[in-house]
C-alpha positions in Angstrom: -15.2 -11.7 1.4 -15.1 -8.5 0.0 -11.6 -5.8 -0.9 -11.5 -2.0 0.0 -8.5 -0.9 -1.4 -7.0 2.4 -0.6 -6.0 4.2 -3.4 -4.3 7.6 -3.0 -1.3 9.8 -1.3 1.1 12.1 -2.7 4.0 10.2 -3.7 6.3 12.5 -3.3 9.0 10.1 -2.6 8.4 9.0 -6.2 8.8 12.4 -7.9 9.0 13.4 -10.8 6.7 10.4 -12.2 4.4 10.7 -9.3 2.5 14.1 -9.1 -0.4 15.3 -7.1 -2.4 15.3 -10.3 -1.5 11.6 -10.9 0.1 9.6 -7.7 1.3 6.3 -7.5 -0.9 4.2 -7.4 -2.2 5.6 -11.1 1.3 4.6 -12.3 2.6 1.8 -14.0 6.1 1.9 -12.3 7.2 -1.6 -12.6 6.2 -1.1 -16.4 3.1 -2.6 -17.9 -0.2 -2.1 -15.5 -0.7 0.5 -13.2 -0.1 -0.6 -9.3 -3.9 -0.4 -8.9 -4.8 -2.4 -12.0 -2.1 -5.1 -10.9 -3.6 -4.9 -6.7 -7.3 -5.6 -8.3 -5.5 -8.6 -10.7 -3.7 -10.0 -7.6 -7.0 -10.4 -5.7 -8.7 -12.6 -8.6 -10.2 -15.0 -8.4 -10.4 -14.8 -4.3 -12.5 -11.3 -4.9 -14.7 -10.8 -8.3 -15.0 -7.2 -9.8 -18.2 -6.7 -7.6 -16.6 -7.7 -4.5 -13.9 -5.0 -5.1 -14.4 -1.5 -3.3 -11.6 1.7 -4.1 -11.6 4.3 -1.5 -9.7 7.4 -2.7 -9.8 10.9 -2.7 -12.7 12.7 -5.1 -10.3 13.7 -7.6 -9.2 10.8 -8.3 -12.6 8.9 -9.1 -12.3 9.5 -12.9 -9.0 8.4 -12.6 -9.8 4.9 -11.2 -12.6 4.2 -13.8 -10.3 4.7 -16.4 -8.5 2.2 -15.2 -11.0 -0.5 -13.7 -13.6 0.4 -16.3 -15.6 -3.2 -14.9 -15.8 -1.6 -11.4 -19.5 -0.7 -10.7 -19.3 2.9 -10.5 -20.7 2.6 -6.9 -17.9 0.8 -6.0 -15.8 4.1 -6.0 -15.8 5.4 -2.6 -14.8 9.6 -2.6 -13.4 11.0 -0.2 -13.7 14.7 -0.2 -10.0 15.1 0.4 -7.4 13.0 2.0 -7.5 12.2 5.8 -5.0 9.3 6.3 -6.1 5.5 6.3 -8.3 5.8 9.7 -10.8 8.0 8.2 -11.0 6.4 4.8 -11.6 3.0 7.1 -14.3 4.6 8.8 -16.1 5.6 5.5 -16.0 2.6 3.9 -17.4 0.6 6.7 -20.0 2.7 6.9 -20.3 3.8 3.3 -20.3 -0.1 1.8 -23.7 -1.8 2.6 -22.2 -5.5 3.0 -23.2 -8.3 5.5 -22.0 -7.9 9.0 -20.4 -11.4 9.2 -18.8 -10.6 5.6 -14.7 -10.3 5.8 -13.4 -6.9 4.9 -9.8 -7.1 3.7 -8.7 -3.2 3.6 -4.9 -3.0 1.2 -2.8 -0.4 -0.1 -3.2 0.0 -4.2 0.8 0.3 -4.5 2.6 -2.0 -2.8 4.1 -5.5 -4.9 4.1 -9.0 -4.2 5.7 -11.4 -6.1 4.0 -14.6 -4.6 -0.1 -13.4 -5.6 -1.1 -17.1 -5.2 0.6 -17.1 -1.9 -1.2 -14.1 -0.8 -4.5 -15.2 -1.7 -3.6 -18.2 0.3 -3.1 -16.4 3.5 -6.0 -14.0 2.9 -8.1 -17.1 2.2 -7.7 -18.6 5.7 -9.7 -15.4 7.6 -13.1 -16.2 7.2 -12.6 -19.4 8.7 -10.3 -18.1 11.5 -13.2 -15.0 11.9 -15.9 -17.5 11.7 -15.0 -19.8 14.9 -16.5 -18.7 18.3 -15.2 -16.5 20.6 -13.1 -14.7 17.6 -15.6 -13.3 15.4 -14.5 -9.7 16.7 -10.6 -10.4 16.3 -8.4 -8.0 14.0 -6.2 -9.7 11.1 -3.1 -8.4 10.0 -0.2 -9.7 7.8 3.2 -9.8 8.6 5.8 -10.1 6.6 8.8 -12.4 7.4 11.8 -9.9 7.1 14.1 -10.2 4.5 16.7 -8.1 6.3 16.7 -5.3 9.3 14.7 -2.7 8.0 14.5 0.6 9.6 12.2 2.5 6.8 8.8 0.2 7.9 6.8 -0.6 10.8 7.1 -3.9 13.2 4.8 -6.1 14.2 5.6 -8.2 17.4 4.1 -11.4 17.7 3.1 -13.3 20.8 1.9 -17.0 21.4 -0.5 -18.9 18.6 -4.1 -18.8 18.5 -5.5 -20.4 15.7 -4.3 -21.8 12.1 -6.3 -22.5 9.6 -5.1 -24.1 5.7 -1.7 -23.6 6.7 -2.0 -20.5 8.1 -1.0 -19.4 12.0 -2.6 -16.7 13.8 -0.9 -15.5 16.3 -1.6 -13.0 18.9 -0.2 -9.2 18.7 2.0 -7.8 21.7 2.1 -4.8 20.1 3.3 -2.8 17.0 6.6 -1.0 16.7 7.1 2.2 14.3 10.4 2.3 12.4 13.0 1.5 14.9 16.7 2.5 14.9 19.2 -0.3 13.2 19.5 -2.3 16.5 16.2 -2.0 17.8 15.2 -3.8 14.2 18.3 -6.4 14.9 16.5 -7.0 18.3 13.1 -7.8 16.8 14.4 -10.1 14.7 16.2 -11.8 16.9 13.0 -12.2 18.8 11.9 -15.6 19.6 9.2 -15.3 17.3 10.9 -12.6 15.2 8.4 -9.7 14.6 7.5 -9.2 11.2 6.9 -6.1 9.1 3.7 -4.1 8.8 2.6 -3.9 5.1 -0.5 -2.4 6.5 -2.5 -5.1 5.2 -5.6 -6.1 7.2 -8.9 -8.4 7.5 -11.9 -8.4 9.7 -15.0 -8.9 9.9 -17.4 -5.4 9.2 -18.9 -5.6 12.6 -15.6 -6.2 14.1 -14.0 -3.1 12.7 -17.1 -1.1 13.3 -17.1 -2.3 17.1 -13.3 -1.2 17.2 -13.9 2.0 15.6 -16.4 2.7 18.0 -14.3 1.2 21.2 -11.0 3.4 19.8 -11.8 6.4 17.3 -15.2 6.8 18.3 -14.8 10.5 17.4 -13.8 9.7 13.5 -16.8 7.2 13.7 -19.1 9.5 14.7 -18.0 12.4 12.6 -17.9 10.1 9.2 -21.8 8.8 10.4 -22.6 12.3 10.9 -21.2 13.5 7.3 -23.3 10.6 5.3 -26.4 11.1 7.4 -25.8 14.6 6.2 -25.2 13.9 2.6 -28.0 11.4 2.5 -30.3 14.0 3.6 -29.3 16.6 1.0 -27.7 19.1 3.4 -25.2 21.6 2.0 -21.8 20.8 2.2 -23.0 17.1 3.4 -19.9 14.6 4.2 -17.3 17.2 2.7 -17.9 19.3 6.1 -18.0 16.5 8.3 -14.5 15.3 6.6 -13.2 18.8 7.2 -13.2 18.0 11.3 -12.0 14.3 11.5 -8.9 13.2 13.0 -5.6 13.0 11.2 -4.7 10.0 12.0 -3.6 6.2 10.5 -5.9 3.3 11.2 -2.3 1.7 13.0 -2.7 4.5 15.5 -6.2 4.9 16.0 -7.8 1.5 16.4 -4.2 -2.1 15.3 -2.7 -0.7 18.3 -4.9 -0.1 21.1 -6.6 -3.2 19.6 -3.6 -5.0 20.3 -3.1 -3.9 23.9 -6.9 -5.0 24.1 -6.1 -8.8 22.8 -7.9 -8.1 20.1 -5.4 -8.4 17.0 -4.0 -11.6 15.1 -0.9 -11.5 12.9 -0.8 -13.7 10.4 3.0 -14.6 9.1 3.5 -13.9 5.2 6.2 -14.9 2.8 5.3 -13.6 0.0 7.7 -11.2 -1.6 6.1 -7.8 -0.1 7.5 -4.7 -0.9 5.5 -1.0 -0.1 7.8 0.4 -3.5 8.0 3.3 -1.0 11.6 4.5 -3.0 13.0 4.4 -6.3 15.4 2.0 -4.6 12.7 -0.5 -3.8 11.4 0.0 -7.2 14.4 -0.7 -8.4 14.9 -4.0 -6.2 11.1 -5.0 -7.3 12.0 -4.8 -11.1 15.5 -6.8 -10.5 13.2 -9.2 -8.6 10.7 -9.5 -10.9 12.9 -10.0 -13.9 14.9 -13.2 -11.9 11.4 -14.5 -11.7 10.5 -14.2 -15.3 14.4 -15.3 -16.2 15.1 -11.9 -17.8 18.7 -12.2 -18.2 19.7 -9.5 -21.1 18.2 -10.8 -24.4 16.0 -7.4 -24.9 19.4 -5.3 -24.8 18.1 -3.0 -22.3 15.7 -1.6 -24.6 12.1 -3.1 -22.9 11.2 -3.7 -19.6 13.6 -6.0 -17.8 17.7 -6.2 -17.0 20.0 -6.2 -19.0 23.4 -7.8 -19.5 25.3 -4.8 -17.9 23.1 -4.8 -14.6 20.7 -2.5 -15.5 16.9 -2.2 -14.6 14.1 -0.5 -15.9 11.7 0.3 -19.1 11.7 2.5 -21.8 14.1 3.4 -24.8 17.4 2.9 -23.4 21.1 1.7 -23.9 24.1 1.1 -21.5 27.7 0.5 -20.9 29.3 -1.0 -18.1 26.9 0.2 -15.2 25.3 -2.1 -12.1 22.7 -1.6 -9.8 21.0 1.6 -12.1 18.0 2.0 -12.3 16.8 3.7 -15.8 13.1 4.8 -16.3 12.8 6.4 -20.0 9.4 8.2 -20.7 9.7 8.7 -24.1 13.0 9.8 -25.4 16.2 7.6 -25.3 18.3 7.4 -22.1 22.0 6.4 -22.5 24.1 5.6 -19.2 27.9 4.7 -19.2 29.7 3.6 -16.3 27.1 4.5 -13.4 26.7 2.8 -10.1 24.0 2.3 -8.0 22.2 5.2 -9.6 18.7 6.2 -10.4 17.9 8.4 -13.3 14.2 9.1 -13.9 13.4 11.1 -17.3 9.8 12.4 -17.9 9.1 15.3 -20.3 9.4 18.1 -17.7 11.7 17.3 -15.4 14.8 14.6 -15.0 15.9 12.8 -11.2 19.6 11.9 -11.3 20.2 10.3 -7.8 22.5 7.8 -5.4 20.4 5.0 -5.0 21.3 5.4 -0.9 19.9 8.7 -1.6 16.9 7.7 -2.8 14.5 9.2 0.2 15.6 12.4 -0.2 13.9 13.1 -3.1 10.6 13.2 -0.8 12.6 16.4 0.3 13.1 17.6 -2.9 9.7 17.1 -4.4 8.3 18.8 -1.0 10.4 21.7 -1.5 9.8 22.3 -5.5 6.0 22.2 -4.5 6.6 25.2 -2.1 8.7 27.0 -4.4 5.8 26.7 -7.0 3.1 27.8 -4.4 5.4 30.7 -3.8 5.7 31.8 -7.2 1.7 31.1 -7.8 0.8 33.5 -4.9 
């Protein structure tokens, strides 16, 4: 078994600490390690340091050694720029010279889970489930048992068993739902199995996703092939060229779902305390989480990472009175609240986010429209 992780995007939604210079997953938003350091952490012991593969875009390859200085520095895969998750699949199938028969397990670099041991558990269970005949070309996914009706993530809709292994049920994909309306994600859960979420999350065998590349995207598998024969070769402009033409397109769209409509995908049901941080709100819910965990209850006085005795969350220098449900992110300088509620306030040395928490994904608008302002100004 091997890990590609997919480390990259814009972040706006998690403006003003994440920048384009410096997304997400370079960020150590739930205080401490970086999302990517933590994703590599959570994968030990199941995946050594040589087993571990980081696909992001080329500007960010100094970025990740900094922070995974025992990565191998071949084991940072560049993309030339950015072409959504299908693409960066395609080139690290090709790109990564590993055993056919080996399993690939391709994850995000900034999402949390609270139960690591429990992941590992469920990720375990695919190379015995890939192994058996008959299945060796099947698609794994993980699912995560809902905590709620969620209408910011993806569905997955499970059918009849197929296998379990350790614990572990795989089960066969009907097909994959993106971000339904309130009561089309009441409906799914009240689905007899209930669907689960996408975390986007995935195993397989290398020939398995190669074959379903080629049987469903075989124009991003070709072009990607065509760019490293290129850049093998010497050839100006080499995979960078190639890159420039591929599809736009997720690896959910191009290959889960028409995969799934094949019989060729397994979902295999996860409770493990997933969250895709894709707000300040679910940052804020993964720090509250994670401090009931570690029994945080208010010793530190708001002043570290952790909650404190007025209901506060967050890190960095900072004092409160009276508010609940705030999160406080301090980078630097000291951030005093009094009397908020279910807000979010985000201080870094050039700019400050004061937000509703049921506001929170607007400030994907925001940060989109303060980048256009600045490109404005620039030209």
């Amino acid at each position: 078994m091997y890990a590609v992780i997919l480390a990259g995007g814009a972040g706006t939604r998690l403006w003003p600490l994440s920048r384009p210079e410096r997304p997400k997953p370079f960020l150590p938003l739930l205080g401490g390690e970086t999302l990517l350091r933590r994703t590599v952490d959570r994968l030990a012991p199941l995946v050594g340091s040589g087993d571990v593969y980081v696909v992001t875009d080329a500007r960010y390859a100094g970025i990740v050694g900094e922070i995974l200085p025992e990565l191998p520095a071949a084991n940072v895969v560049a993309e030339p720029t950015g072409r959504n998750t299908a693409a960066a699949v395609a080139l690290a199938t090709l790109a990564i010279d590993r055993p056919d028969d080996e399993v690939m397990v391709v994850l995000p670099a900034d999402h949390a889970i609270a139960d690591a041991a429990g992941f590992r558990a469920v990720l375990a269970a695919v190379p015995a489930l890939a192994g058996r005949e008959g299945d060796g070309g099947a698609l794994y996914t993980l699912g995560i048992l809902p905590a709620r009706p969620e209408t910011g993530y993806g569905y997955i809709v499970p059918g009849r068993r197929v296998d379990s292994e350790g614990g572990v049920d795989a089960l066969a994909v009907r097909r994959f739902v993106e971000k339904p309306d309130a009561e089309a994600a009441r409906a799914l859960l009240a689905g007899d199995p209930p669907a689960a979420w996408n975390a986007g999350i995935f195993a397989w065998r290398r020939s398995a996703i190669r074959d379903a590349l080629a049987a469903h995207a075989p124009d991003i598998l070709a072009t990607v092939a065509a760019g490293l024969d290129a850049e093998a070769a010497g050839a100006a402009g080499g995979l960078a060229d190639a890159y420039a033409s591929v599809r736009r397109t997720s690896i959910d769209y191009a290959v889960m779902e028409p995969a799934a409509a094949a019989g060729r995908v397994r979902v295999l049901p996860a409770d493990v305390g997933w969250s895709d941080l894709g707000s300040w709100a679910a940052i804020r819910d993964a720090l509250v989480a994670a401090a009931a965990q570690e029994g945080r209850d208010g010793a530190r006085g708001g002043d570290a990472d952790g909650t404190d005795a007025s209901g506060t969350v967050g890190f960095g220098p900072r004092r409160d009175i009276g508010s609940s449900g705030t999160l406080v992110l301090a980078d630097g300088r000291l951030v005093v609240t009094i009397g908020l509620r279910d807000t979010i306030v985000v201080d870094t040395p050039d700019a400050v986010l004061v937000c509703a928490t049921d506001r929170s994904q607007d400030v994907r608008t925001i940060a989109e429209e303060l980048a256009r302002h600045a490109a404005e100004e620039g030209s």
